[in-house]
C-alpha positions, 0 to 999 in steps of 0.5 A: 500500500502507498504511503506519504512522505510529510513535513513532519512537526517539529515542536508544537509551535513549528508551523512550516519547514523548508525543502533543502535536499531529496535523497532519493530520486524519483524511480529510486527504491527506498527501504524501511529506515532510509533517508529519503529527504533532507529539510530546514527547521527553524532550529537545524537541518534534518534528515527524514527517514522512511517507514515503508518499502518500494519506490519513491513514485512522486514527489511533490515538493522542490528542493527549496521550497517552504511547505506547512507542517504535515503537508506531503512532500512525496509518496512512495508505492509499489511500481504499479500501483495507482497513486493518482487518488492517492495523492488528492485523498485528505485521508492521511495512510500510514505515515511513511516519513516525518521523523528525524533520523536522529530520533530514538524513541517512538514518544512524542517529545515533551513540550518544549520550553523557549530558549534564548539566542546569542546577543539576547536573541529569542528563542526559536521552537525546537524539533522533535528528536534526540540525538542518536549516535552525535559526535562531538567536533573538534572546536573551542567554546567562545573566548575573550580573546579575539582570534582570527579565522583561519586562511583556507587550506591550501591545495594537497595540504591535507589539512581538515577545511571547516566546513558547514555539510550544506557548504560541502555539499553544494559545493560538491555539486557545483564543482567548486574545490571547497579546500580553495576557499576562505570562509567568512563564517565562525571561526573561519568556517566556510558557509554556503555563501562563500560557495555560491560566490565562488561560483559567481564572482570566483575566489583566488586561493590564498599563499599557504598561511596567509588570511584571506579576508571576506571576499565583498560583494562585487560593485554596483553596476549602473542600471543594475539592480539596486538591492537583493531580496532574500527569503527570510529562513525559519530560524529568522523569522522566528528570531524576528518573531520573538525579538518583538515578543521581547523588547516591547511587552518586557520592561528591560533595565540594564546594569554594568559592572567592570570585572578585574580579570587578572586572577581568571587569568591566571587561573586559565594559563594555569590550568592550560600549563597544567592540561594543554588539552583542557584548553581553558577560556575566559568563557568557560570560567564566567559560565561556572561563575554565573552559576555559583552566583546564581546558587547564592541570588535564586531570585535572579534564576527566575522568570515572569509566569503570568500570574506568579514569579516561577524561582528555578531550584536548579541553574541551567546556563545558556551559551548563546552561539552563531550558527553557520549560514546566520542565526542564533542557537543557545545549547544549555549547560544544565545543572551547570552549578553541579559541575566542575570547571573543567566539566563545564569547560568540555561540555560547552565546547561541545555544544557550541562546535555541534551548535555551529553545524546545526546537529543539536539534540532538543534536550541540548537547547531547551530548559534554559533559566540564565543565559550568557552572549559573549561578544569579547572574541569580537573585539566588543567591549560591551553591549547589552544583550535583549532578554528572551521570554520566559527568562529573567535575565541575561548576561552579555560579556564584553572583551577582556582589555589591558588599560590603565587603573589606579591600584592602592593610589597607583596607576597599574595596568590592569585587565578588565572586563565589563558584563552588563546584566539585562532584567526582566523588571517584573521578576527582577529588582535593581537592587537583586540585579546588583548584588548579583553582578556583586557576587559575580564580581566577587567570584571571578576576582577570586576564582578559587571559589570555584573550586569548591 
């Protein structure tokens, strides 16, 4: 008997999804657990696998194509079967595809709570699977030392390009040598943008150990067109959507406080010294800070609920990360005050290089109460980020910088760093705001509280 493949439903809010790539070819025979489609979610791409046997007869959706929830993307049958009223009946049969890939579990997921995006940008609803079978990637959580990306591999070097799968695979199907190419994406990731430049302005391959900067965009050409319209993907709009939800209904009032950073400093060359694989960031350190402080001002750990203030008993730490191809994504550190700094230092850097490559588990980006945006690797000295509804707060770090300070009535050169909290004003007072920036404070200019 046919069976339909649908764009499957990821989260109760999730209202349409994007067509990115068929796996399968008309003609082509599927077997129970393939792949037949690849599409956009408003939170990462997924592959979507079949239930049924035998040949996908028709498809009925695009490749790039945004589509309703539920909506038939394809049907799959036998070779002769009649699929002509099949394909026009409302009545649905058994559900050939609409489940992630990644998915383990037959339950319906649990209902998802918003999460926040990096540069206080909203939360955006998550799919409906569990990761099955992830691997981290090798990459390091967000610091407060800039760093540049960097140049693109040379030709026969053998040295692994960054690359994002959609990158690669475009890539691959435009004939473009993706080891040429410099990225403009995280970290020097190459995106789908630097491909489809490739291919219509080209890009020369750098000297070996060279930055190539961000190709620009080619000049205005007169009686050429004055601008671009690009459709706004689901993560956008879904941005867009809760970036209004945010500022207008929810009263921000911003604090900023200047952090002395030499012993986190210390502290981080130390534990590298000690572990040079650990790899230690300023980032690492202020996440198990916010988390400490958070255990000490559980008043500051909350979130507006209507008709109550809802206190979180336990500390579930937001990163806010870029995600290749533009948007935002915050995978979540949870019970974060539990664990150990090195514990949290592992976790995150996991997270984010998963984070970038759009291969998160919903569990790994939802539950947030607290979240952090660092823009310090960026060369931003402060900022102030937008809070995402239901949380309370946000925390947004700007760069540690060298300057001048008076120290016992002596000019030092010191190494600071200023962190401005965004407040809910219906959960959070400015005096609760203030002391915990205090004991924040407190915390990351004697980091050897962490340790207990």
């Amino acid at each position: 008997m046919a069976a339909r493949v649908l764009m499957p439903k990821g989260s109760d809010t999730m209202t349409e999804g994007k067509v990115l790539k068929w796996l399968k070819r008309e003609g082509e025979k599927v077997s129970s657990g393939d792949a037949v489609v690849e599409i956009e979610t408003d939170k990462v791409d997924m592959e979507v696998e079949t239930t049924a046997n035998g040949i996908l007869r028709q498809i009925l959706v695009k490749e790039g194509e945004v589509v309703p929830v539920g909506q038939l993307l394809g049907v799959i049958g036998a070779p002769n079967e009649d699929i002509a009223s099949f394909v026009k009946s409302s009545e649905a049969p058994p559900v050939a595809a609409g489940h992630s890939s990644e998915e383990t579990h037959s339950a319906p997921p649990a209902k998802p709570t918003p999460q926040p995006v990096a540069v206080g940008a909203p939360s955006i609803p998550p799919p409906p699977t569990t990761a099955r079978g992830a691997q981290p990637v090798a990459a390091s959580s967000p610091s407060a030392i800039p760093a540049p990306p960097p140049a693109a591999a040379p030709r026969g070097s053998g040295r692994r390009v960054l690359a994002s799968p959609l990158a690669r695979r475009v890539a691959k199907d435009k004939g473009v040598d993706i080891s040429a190419l410099a990225g403009t994406g995280p970290g020097g990731r190459i995106v789908r943008e630097d491909v489809d430049r490739a291919v219509t302005v080209g890009v020369p391959v750098p000297a070996e150990g060279v930055h190539a900067p961000p190709m620009p965009r080619p000049a205005y050409v007169p009686g050429g067109p004055e601008f671009t319209d690009e459709p706004l993907s689901s993560m956008r709009k879904i941005i867009a959507t809760r970036l209004a939800q945010s500022l207008g209904p929810v009263p921000h009032f911003y604090l900023t406080i200047e952090v002395d950073m030499r012993r986190a400093m210390e502290l981080r060359q130390s534990a590298n010294n000690l572990n040079p694989e650990l790899k230690l960031t300023y980032n690492d350190i202020i996440l198990k800070a916010c988390a400490a402080a958070l255990r000490s001002h559980p008043d500051a750990n909350a979130s507006f609920n209507g008709e109550s203030i809802r206190t979180h008993n336990r500390i579930h730490i937001g990163i806010a990360v870029p995600v290749d191809g533009g948007g935002l994504i915050t995978p979540v550190i949870h019970d974060c005050d539990q664990k150990s700094l090195e514990q949290v230092s592992r976790e995150a850097k996991d997270l984010v290089a998963r984070a970038r490559n759009r291969k998160l588990a919903q569990n790994e980006y939802t539950g947030g109460t607290f979240s952090v945006s660092n823009l310090g690797m960026m060369g931003i000295d402060q900022f102030s980020a937008i809070i995402n509804p239901p949380e309370g707060a946000i925390l947004a770090v700007g760069a540690v910088v060298e300057k001048p300070v008076v120290v016992d009535h002596r000019v030092e050169i010191g190494h600071r760093c200023r962190m401005t909290l965004s407040c809910d004003h219906r959960v959070i007072d400015g005096a609760t705001g203030a002391k915990f920036l205090q004991t924040l404070q407190s915390i990351l200019e004697n980091p050897v509280y962490l340790a207990f």
